[in-house]
C-alpha positions in Angstrom: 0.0 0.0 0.0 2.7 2.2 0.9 4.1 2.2 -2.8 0.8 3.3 -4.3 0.6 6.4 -2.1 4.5 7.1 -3.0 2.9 6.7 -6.8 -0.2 8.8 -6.6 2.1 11.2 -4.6 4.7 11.4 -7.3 1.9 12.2 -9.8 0.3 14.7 -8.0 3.3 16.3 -7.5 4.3 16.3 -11.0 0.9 17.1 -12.1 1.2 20.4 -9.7 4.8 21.1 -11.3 3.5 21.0 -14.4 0.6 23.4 -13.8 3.0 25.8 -11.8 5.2 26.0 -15.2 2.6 25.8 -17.5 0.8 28.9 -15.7 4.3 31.2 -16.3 4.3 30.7 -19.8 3.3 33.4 -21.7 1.7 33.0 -25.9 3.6 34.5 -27.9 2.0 36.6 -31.1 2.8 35.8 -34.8 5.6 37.5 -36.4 3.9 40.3 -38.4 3.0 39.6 -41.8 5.0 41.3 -44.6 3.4 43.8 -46.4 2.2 42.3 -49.9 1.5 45.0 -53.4 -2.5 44.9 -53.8 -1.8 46.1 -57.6 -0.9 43.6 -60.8 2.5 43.2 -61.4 2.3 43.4 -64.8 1.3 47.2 -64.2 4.5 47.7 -63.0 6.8 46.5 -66.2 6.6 50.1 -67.2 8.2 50.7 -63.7 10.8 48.4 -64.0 11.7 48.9 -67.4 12.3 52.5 -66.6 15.0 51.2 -64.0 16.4 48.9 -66.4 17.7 51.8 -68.6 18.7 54.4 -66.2 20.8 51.9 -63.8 23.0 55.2 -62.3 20.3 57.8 -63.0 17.2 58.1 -60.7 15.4 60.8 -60.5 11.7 62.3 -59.9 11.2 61.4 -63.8 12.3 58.4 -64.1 10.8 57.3 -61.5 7.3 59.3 -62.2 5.9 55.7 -63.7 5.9 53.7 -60.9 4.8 56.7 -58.5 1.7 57.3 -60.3 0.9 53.4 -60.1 1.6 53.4 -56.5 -0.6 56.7 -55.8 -3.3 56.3 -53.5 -2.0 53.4 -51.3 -0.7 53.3 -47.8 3.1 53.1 -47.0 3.3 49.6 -46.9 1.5 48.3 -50.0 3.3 50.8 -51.8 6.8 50.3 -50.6 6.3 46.6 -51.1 5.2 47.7 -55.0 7.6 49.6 -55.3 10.7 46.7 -54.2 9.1 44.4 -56.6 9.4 46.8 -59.3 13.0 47.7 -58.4 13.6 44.1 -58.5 16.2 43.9 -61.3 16.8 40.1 -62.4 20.5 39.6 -63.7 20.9 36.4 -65.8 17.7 35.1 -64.1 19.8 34.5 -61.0 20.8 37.3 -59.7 18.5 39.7 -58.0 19.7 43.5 -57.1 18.1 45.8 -55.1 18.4 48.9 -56.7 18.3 51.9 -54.1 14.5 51.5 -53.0 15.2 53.7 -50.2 15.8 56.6 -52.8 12.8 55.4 -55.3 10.1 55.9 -52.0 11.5 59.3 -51.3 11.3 60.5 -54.6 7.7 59.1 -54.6 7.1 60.5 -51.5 6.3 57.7 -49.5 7.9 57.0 -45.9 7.9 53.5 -45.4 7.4 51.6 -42.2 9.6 51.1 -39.5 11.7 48.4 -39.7 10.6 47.8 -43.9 12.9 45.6 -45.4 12.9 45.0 -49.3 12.7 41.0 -49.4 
Protein backbone atom coordinates (compact mmCIF):
# COMPACT_ATOMS: atom_id res chain seq x y z
CA UNK A 1 0.00 0.00 0.00
CA UNK A 2 2.67 2.16 0.86
CA UNK A 3 4.08 2.19 -2.84
CA UNK A 4 0.85 3.27 -4.27
CA UNK A 5 0.62 6.38 -2.14
CA UNK A 6 4.45 7.14 -3.00
CA UNK A 7 2.87 6.66 -6.81
CA UNK A 8 -0.15 8.75 -6.62
CA UNK A 9 2.09 11.19 -4.57
CA UNK A 10 4.67 11.42 -7.30
CA UNK A 11 1.86 12.17 -9.82
CA UNK A 12 0.32 14.72 -7.98
CA UNK A 13 3.32 16.30 -7.51
CA UNK A 14 4.28 16.33 -11.01
CA UNK A 15 0.95 17.14 -12.13
CA UNK A 16 1.20 20.38 -9.71
CA UNK A 17 4.85 21.10 -11.30
CA UNK A 18 3.45 20.99 -14.37
CA UNK A 19 0.57 23.44 -13.79
CA UNK A 20 2.98 25.84 -11.78
CA UNK A 21 5.23 25.96 -15.17
CA UNK A 22 2.55 25.84 -17.46
CA UNK A 23 0.77 28.90 -15.73
CA UNK A 24 4.30 31.15 -16.26
CA UNK A 25 4.31 30.74 -19.82
CA UNK A 26 3.32 33.38 -21.72
CA UNK A 27 1.70 33.01 -25.85
CA UNK A 28 3.59 34.53 -27.86
CA UNK A 29 2.02 36.63 -31.11
CA UNK A 30 2.83 35.80 -34.76
CA UNK A 31 5.58 37.48 -36.37
CA UNK A 32 3.87 40.28 -38.43
CA UNK A 33 3.02 39.65 -41.83
CA UNK A 34 5.02 41.31 -44.60
CA UNK A 35 3.37 43.84 -46.44
CA UNK A 36 2.19 42.31 -49.94
CA UNK A 37 1.46 45.05 -53.36
CA UNK A 38 -2.48 44.89 -53.83
CA UNK A 39 -1.78 46.10 -57.62
CA UNK A 40 -0.95 43.62 -60.78
CA UNK A 41 2.55 43.20 -61.36
CA UNK A 42 2.26 43.37 -64.80
CA UNK A 43 1.30 47.25 -64.20
CA UNK A 44 4.53 47.65 -63.02
CA UNK A 45 6.77 46.47 -66.18
CA UNK A 46 6.57 50.10 -67.24
CA UNK A 47 8.24 50.74 -63.71
CA UNK A 48 10.82 48.43 -63.98
CA UNK A 49 11.68 48.91 -67.43
CA UNK A 50 12.26 52.52 -66.55
CA UNK A 51 15.03 51.21 -63.97
CA UNK A 52 16.42 48.89 -66.40
CA UNK A 53 17.65 51.78 -68.62
CA UNK A 54 18.73 54.45 -66.21
CA UNK A 55 20.77 51.92 -63.77
CA UNK A 56 22.99 55.22 -62.32
CA UNK A 57 20.28 57.81 -62.99
CA UNK A 58 17.16 58.06 -60.66
CA UNK A 59 15.42 60.78 -60.46
CA UNK A 60 11.69 62.32 -59.93
CA UNK A 61 11.22 61.44 -63.85
CA UNK A 62 12.28 58.41 -64.14
CA UNK A 63 10.77 57.35 -61.47
CA UNK A 64 7.31 59.33 -62.24
CA UNK A 65 5.92 55.69 -63.69
CA UNK A 66 5.91 53.68 -60.88
CA UNK A 67 4.85 56.66 -58.52
CA UNK A 68 1.70 57.30 -60.27
CA UNK A 69 0.91 53.42 -60.07
CA UNK A 70 1.63 53.41 -56.48
CA UNK A 71 -0.59 56.70 -55.80
CA UNK A 72 -3.31 56.29 -53.51
CA UNK A 73 -2.02 53.39 -51.32
CA UNK A 74 -0.72 53.26 -47.84
CA UNK A 75 3.10 53.15 -47.00
CA UNK A 76 3.31 49.55 -46.94
CA UNK A 77 1.49 48.27 -50.02
CA UNK A 78 3.27 50.79 -51.81
CA UNK A 79 6.75 50.33 -50.57
CA UNK A 80 6.28 46.56 -51.11
CA UNK A 81 5.18 47.67 -55.03
CA UNK A 82 7.55 49.58 -55.31
CA UNK A 83 10.67 46.71 -54.17
CA UNK A 84 9.08 44.38 -56.63
CA UNK A 85 9.35 46.80 -59.27
CA UNK A 86 12.99 47.74 -58.44
CA UNK A 87 13.65 44.13 -58.51
CA UNK A 88 16.19 43.85 -61.32
CA UNK A 89 16.85 40.07 -62.38
CA UNK A 90 20.46 39.61 -63.74
CA UNK A 91 20.92 36.44 -65.84
CA UNK A 92 17.73 35.10 -64.11
CA UNK A 93 19.85 34.52 -60.99
CA UNK A 94 20.84 37.30 -59.71
CA UNK A 95 18.53 39.67 -58.00
CA UNK A 96 19.69 43.47 -57.05
CA UNK A 97 18.10 45.80 -55.09
CA UNK A 98 18.35 48.92 -56.70
CA UNK A 99 18.34 51.88 -54.14
CA UNK A 100 14.50 51.46 -52.99
CA UNK A 101 15.17 53.66 -50.22
CA UNK A 102 15.77 56.57 -52.81
CA UNK A 103 12.83 55.45 -55.25
CA UNK A 104 10.11 55.87 -51.95
CA UNK A 105 11.52 59.34 -51.29
CA UNK A 106 11.29 60.45 -54.58
CA UNK A 107 7.67 59.06 -54.60
CA UNK A 108 7.12 60.52 -51.55
CA UNK A 109 6.27 57.73 -49.49
CA UNK A 110 7.88 56.96 -45.89
CA UNK A 111 7.95 53.54 -45.41
CA UNK A 112 7.41 51.64 -42.22
CA UNK A 113 9.56 51.10 -39.54
CA UNK A 114 11.71 48.37 -39.74
CA UNK A 115 10.59 47.84 -43.87
CA UNK A 116 12.93 45.60 -45.45
CA UNK A 117 12.90 44.98 -49.35
CA UNK A 118 12.67 40.95 -49.35
Amino acid sequence: MASKNMMKNAIALFLAINLVFLGLTKAQSPPPQAPVCPRDSINFISCSNVFRLSLILINEQTVLPCCTLVAGLDAAAASACICNAVRITIFNFLTINLRVNQVLRLCRIVPPAGFRCA
